[in-house]
C-alpha positions in Angstrom: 0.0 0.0 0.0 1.2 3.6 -1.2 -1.0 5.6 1.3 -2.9 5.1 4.5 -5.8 6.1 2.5 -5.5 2.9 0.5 -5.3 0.7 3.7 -8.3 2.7 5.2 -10.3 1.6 2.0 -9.8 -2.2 2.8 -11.7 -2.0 6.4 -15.3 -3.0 6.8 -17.0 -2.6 9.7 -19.7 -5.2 10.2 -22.6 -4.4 12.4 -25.0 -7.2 14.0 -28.1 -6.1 15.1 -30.7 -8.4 16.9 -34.7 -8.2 16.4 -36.8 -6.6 19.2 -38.9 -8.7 21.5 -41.2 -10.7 19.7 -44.8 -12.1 20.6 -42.5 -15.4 21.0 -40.2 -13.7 23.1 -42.7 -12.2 25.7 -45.2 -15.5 25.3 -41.7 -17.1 26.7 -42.1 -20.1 24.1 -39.7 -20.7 21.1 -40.6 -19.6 17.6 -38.1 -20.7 15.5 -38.4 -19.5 11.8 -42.3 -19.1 12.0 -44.4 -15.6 11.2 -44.0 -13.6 14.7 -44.2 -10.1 15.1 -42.5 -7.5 17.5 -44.3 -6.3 20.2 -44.9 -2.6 21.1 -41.8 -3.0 23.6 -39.6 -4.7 20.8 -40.5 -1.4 18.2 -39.4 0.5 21.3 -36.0 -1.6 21.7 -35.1 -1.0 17.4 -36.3 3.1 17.9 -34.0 2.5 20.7 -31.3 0.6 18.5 -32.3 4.0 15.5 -30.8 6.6 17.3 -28.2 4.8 18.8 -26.8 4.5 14.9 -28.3 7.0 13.3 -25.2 8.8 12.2 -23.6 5.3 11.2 -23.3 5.6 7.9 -24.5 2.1 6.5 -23.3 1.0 2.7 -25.7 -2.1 2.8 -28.3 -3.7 5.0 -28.3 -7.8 5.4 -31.6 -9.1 7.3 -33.2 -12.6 7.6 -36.5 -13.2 5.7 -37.9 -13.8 8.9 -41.1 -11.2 10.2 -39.4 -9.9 13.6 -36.1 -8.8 11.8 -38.0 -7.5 9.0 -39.7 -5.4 11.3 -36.9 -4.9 13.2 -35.1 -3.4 9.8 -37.4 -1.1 9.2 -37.8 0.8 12.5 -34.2 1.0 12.5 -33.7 1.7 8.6 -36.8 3.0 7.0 -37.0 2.8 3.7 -33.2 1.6 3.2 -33.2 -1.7 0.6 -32.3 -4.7 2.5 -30.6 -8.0 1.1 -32.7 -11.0 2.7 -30.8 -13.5 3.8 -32.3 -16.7 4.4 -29.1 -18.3 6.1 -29.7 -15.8 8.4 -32.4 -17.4 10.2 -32.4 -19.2 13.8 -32.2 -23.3 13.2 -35.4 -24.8 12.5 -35.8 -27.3 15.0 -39.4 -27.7 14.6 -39.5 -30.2 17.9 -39.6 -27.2 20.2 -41.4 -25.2 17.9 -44.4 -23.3 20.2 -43.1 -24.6 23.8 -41.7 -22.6 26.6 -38.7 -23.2 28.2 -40.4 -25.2 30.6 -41.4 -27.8 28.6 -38.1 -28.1 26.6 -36.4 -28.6 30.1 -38.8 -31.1 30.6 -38.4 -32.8 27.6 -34.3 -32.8 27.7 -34.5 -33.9 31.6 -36.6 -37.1 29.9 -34.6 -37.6 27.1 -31.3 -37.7 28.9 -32.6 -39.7 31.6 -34.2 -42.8 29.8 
C-alpha cells in the first residue's frame, strides 16, 4: 500500500443487530423461523437501537427473511433496501417449535434420563 488512505479503503465494519422482542419472546415459548411479530416494547428496543446508529453511515443492509427482523429493519432503517438472507435465520428445529422453556427442560431432563 502507497498511502494510508488505500489501507483505510480495505476496512469493513460489520454491524450485527438483533430483532426486538417478539410475541415469542414475551409469550416465553420458542418460535423458531415461523411468522412472529415485534411487540410494542420490541418497536421500542429497534427506535432505541435508530438513534443509537443514526449517524452510522450504512453502505448495505443484510436481514433474515424472517417477520421480527423485517420489522426490526425497518424501525431501525426505513425505507433503506435490504438483502434477505435466508441463512440468516435461527435453526429450524421444529420439535420445540411453540413450547416454553419449561417444557423443553422437561423434555431434555426425559430424554437424557431414559
Amino acid at each position: 500500500y502507497d498511502t494510508m488512505r488505500e489501507k483505510e479503503a480495505e476496512k469493513m465494519l460489520l454491524y450485527i443487530i438483533r430483532h426486538g422482542e417478539s410475541e415469542a419472546n414475551a409469550g416465553g415459548y420458542y418460535s423458531g423461523q415461523s411468522c412472529v411479530h415485534l411487540t410494542e416494547r420490541g418497536r421500542k428496543q429497534a427506535a432505541c437501537t435508530r438513534e443509537y446508529v443514526k449517524d452510522i453511515p450504512f453502505d448495505r443492509l443484510f436481514v433474515s427473511d424472517v417477520l421480527r427482523t423485517q420489522e426490526t429493519a425497518e424501525v431501525i432503517f426505513p425505507g433503506m433496501e435490504r438483502t434477505f438472507i435466508p441463512l440468516a435465520r435461527e435453526i429450524d428445529n421444529t420439535t420445540m417449535h411453540g413450547k416454553t422453556k419449561e417444557e423443553m427442560k422437561w423434555e431434555v431432563r426425559f430424554i437424557t434420563t431414559r
